[in-house]
C-alpha positions as CSV (number, residue, x, y, z in Angstrom):
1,X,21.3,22.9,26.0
2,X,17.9,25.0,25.7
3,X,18.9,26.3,22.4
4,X,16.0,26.4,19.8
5,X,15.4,27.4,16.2
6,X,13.8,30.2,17.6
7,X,17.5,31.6,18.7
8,X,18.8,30.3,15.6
9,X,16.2,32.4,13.6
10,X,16.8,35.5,15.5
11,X,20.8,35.3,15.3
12,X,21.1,35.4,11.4
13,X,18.1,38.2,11.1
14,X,19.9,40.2,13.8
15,X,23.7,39.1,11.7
16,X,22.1,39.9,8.2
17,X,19.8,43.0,8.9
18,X,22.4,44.4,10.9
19,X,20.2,46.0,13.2
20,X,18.0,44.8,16.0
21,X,15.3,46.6,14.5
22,X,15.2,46.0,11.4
23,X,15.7,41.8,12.4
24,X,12.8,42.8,15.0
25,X,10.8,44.0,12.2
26,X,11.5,41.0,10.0
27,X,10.5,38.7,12.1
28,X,7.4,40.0,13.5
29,X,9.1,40.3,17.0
30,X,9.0,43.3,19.8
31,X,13.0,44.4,19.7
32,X,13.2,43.9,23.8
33,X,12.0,40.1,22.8
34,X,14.3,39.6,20.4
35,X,17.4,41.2,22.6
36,X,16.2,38.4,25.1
37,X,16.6,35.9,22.4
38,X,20.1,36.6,21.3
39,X,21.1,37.6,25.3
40,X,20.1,33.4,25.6
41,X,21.6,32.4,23.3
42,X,24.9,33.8,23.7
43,X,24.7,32.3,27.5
44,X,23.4,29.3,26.4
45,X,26.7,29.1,23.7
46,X,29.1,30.9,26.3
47,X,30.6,33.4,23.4
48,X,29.4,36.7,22.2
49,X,27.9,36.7,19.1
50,X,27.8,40.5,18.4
51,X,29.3,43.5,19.3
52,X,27.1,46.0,19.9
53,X,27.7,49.8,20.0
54,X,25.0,52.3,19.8
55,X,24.8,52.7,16.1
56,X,25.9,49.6,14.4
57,X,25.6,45.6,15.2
58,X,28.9,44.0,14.7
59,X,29.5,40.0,14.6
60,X,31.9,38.9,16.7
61,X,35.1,36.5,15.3
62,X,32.9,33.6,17.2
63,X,29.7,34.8,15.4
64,X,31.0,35.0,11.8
65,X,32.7,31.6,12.2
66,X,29.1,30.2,13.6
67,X,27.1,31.9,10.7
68,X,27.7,29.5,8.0
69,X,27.0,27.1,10.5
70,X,23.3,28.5,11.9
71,X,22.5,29.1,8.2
72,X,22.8,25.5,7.3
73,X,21.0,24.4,10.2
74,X,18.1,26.2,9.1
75,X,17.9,25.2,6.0
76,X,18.1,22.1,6.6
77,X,15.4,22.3,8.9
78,X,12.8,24.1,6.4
79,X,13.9,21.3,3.9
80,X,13.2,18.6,5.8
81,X,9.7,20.0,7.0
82,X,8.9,20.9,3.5
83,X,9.5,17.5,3.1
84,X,7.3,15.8,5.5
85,X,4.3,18.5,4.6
86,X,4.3,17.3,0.9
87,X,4.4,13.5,2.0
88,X,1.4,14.4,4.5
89,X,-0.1,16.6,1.4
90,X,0.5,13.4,-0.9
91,X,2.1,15.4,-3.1
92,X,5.4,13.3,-3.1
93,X,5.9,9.5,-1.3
94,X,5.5,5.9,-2.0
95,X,3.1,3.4,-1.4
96,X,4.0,-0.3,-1.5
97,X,1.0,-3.1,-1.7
98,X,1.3,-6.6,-2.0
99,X,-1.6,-8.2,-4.2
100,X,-2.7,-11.5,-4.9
101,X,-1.6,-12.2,-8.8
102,X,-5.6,-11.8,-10.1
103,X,-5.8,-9.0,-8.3
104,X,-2.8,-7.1,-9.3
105,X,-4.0,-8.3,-13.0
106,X,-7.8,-7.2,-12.8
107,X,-8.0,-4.7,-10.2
108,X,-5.2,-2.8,-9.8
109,X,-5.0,-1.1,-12.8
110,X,-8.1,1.2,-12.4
111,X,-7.2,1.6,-8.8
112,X,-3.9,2.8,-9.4
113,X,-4.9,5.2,-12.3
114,X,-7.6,6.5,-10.5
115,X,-4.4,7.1,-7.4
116,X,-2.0,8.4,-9.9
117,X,-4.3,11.0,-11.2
118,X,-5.3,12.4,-8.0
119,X,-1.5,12.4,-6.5
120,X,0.3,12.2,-9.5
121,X,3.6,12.3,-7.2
122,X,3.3,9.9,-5.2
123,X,4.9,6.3,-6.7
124,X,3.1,3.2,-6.5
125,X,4.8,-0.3,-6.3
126,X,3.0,-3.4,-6.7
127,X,4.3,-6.8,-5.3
128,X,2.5,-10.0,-6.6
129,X,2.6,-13.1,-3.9
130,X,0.1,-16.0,-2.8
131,X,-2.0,-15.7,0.1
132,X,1.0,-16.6,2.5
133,X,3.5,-14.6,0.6
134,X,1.1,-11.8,0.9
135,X,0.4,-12.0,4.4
136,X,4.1,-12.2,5.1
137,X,5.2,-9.1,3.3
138,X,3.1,-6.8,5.2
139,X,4.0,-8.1,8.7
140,X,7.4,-8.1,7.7
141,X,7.0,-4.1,6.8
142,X,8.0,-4.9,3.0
143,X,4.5,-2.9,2.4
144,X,2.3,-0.4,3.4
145,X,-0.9,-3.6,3.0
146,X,-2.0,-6.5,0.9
147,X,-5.0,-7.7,-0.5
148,X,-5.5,-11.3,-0.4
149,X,-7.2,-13.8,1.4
150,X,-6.8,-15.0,4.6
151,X,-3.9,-17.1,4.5
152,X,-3.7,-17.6,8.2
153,X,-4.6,-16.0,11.4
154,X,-2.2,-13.3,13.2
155,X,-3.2,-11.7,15.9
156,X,-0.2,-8.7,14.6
157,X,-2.7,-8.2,11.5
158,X,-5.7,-6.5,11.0
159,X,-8.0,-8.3,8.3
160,X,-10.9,-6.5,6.5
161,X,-13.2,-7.7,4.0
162,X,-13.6,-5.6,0.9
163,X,-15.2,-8.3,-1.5
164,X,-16.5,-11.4,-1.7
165,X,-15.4,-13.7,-4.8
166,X,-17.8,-16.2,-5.7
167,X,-16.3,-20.1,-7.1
168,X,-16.9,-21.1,-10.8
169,X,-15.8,-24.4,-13.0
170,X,-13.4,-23.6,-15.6
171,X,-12.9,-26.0,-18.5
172,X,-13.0,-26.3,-21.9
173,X,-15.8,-25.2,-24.2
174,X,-15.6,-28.7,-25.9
175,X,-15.9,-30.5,-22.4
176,X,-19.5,-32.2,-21.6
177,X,-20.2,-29.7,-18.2
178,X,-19.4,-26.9,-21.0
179,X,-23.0,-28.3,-22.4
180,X,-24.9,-28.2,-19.4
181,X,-27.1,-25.3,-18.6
182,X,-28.0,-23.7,-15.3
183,X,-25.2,-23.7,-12.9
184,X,-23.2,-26.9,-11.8
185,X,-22.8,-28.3,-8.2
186,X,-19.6,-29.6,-6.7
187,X,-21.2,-33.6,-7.4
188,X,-20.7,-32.8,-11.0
189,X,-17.3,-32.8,-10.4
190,X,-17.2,-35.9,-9.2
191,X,-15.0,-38.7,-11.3
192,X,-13.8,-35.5,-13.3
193,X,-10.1,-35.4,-14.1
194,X,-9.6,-32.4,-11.6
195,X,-6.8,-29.8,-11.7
196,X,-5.6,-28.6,-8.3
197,X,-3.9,-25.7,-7.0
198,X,-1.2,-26.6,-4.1
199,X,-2.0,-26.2,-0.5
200,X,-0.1,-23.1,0.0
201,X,-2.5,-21.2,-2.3
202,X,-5.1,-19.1,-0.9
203,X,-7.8,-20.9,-2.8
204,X,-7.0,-24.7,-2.4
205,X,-7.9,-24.3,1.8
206,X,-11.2,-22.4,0.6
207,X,-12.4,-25.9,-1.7
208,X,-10.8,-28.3,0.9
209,X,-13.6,-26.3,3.5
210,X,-16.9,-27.4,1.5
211,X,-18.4,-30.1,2.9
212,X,-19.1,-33.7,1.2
213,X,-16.1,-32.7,-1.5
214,X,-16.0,-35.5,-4.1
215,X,-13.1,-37.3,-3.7
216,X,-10.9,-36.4,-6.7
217,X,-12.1,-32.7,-5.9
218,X,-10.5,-33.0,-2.3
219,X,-7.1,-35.2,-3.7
220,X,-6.8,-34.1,-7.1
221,X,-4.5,-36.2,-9.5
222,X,-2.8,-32.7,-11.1
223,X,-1.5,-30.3,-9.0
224,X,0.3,-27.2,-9.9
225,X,1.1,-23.8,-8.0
226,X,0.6,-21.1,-10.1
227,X,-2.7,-19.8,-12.2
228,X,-1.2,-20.0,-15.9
229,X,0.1,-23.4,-15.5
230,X,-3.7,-23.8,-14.7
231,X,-4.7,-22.6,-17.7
232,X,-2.3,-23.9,-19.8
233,X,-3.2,-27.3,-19.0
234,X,-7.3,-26.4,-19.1
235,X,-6.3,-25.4,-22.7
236,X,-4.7,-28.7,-23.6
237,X,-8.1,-30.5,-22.1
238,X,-6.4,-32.0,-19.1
239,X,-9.1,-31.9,-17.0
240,X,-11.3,-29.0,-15.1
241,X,-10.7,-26.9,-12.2
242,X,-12.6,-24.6,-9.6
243,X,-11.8,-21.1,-9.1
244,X,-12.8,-17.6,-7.6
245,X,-14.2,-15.4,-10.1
246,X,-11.4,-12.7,-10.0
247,X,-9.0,-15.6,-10.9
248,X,-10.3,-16.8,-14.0
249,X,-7.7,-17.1,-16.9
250,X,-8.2,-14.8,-19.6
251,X,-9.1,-16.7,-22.7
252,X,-9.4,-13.7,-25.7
253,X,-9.8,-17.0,-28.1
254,X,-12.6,-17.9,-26.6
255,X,-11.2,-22.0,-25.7
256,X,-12.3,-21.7,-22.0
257,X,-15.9,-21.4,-20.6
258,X,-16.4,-20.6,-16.8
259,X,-20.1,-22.0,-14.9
260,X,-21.4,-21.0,-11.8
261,X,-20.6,-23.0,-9.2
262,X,-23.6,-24.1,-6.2
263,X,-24.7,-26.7,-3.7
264,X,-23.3,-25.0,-1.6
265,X,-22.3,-22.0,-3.0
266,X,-18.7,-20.6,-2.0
267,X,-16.8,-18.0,-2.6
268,X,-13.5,-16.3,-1.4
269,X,-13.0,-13.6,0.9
270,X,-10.3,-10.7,0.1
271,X,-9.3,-8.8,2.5
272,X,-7.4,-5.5,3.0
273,X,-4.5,-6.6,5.4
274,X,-3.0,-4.2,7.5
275,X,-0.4,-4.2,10.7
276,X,-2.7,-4.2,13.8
277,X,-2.3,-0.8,15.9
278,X,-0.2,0.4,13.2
279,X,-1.3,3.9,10.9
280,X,-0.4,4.3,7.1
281,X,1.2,7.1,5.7
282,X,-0.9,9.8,4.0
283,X,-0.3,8.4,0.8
284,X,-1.2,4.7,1.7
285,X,-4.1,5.8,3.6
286,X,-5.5,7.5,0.6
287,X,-5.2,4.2,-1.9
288,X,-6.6,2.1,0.5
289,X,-9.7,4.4,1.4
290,X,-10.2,4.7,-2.5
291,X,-9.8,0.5,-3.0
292,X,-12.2,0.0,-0.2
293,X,-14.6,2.8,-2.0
294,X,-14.3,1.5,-5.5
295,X,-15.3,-1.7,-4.2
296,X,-17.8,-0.7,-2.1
297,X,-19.7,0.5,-5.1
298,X,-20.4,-2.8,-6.6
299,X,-19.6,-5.3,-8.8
300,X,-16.3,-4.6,-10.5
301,X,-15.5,-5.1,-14.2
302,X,-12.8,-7.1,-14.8
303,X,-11.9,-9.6,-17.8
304,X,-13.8,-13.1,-17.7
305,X,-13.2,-16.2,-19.5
């Protein structure tokens, strides 16, 4: 059928005003255009719709039962466009990012203040994962995009680089590469009683990749899979570990000391992570453009052993 809203439109003015010129006149139409309208869409529907006569517009049993009907179609029309022009206006929506755990601890919180206060109606939900966890839940579609490393390439994702994350040695204040000065190279670690993150983590591939890794470095005796196991052992002076900057434990009692890390110098790429040939809403669009800003800008501040 070639019926449109346009008929829709013109049959309850014409069934409310009454009068094809006063419908005319409400909606901006000529009264010869808007007899055309309601002359195709009574073919169109195969009924009359009014009765005309020439001083008064009466509906028709067929039109009065179909008023209800039209109205309701309208409306929900306008409410559903209302709907997708505040979601394009960010005025209302959701935006779901998955986020490496360091980053949904130390940079997330500004990120999504600073989005919060601009579109204060739009909902944020943050999903904390590995790097493969990560990379999953935004080709699955379980998220708008992730930030994380890479955990593996996909030619279905997009990966961009938003900031690098240079390597440091964690240990304990009371350990002897605590009492060194000037930064430490990865043969200091050598014969150290070295904690190690598992292989799924984004971080563990990243030290495996430097060159002439001491032994113990490469095969560490400890292993664990999550960041505060980490530091809980580092605390009870197991041993010492290697980590991004961004993922250093937060030590308020000041147990922990973090040391640069050189010879050669590495440091982890995070990237923005994105469905290849695939747009973001409004909403997600306008936290990632201010994520790739803020870190555009420079260092970020973020809490430090």
């Amino acid at each position: 059928m070639n019926v449109t809203f346009k008929h829709l439109h013109a049959f309850v003015a014409v069934a409310e005003e009454g009068s094809f010129t006063r419908a005319a006149r409400r909606l901006a139409l000529s009264q010869p255009a808007l007899t055309i309208q309601i002359t195709q869409f009574e073919e169109e529907l195969g009924v009359r719709l009014f009765d005309r006569t020439t001083r008064r517009v009466l509906l028709t049993d067929n039109g009065a039962e179909f008023l209800p009907t039209a109205r309701r179609l309208l409306e929900d029309v306008n409410s559903a466009i209302a709907e997708v022009r505040d979601v394009a206006a960010r005025r209302r929506g959701r935006v779901g990012v998955a986020t490496l755990p360091s980053v949904s601890v130390k940079l997330m919180p500004q990120m999504v203040a600073a989005f919060r206060q601009d579109y204060p109606g739009v909902s944020v939900q943050l999903v904390d994962a590995n790097a493969s966890g990560v990379q999953a839940r935004v080709r699955r579609k379980e998220v708008d995009f992730g930030i994380a490393s890479r955990w593996t390439p996909d030619d279905d994702l997009n990966f961009e680089t938003v900031m690098r994350d240079p390597f440091h040695v964690v240990c304990r204040r009371d350990h002897p590469l605590a009492q060194a000065t000037g930064t430490l190279s990865w043969d200091d670690l050598a014969g150290q009683e070295f904690l190690g993150l598992a292989p799924d983590t984004g971080i563990r591939p990243l030290i495996e990749s430097v060159p002439d890794l001491p032994a113990n470095v490469r095969q560490p005796p400890v292993e664990v899979s999550n960041i505060a196991t980490l530091e809980g052992m580092l605390i009870a002076g197991l041993g010492i570990t290697v980590l991004p900057e961004l993922a250093l434990p937060e030590d308020p009692e000041g147990r922990l000391i973090a040391r640069p890390l050189q010879g050669p110098s590495v440091s982890r790429a995070l990237c923005l992570i994105t469905r290849r040939g695939r747009s973001l809403s409004p909403a997600a669009q306008s936290l990632r453009d201010l994520i790739v800003s803020r870190l555009a800008d420079g260092p970020v501040a973020y809490p430090n052993v």
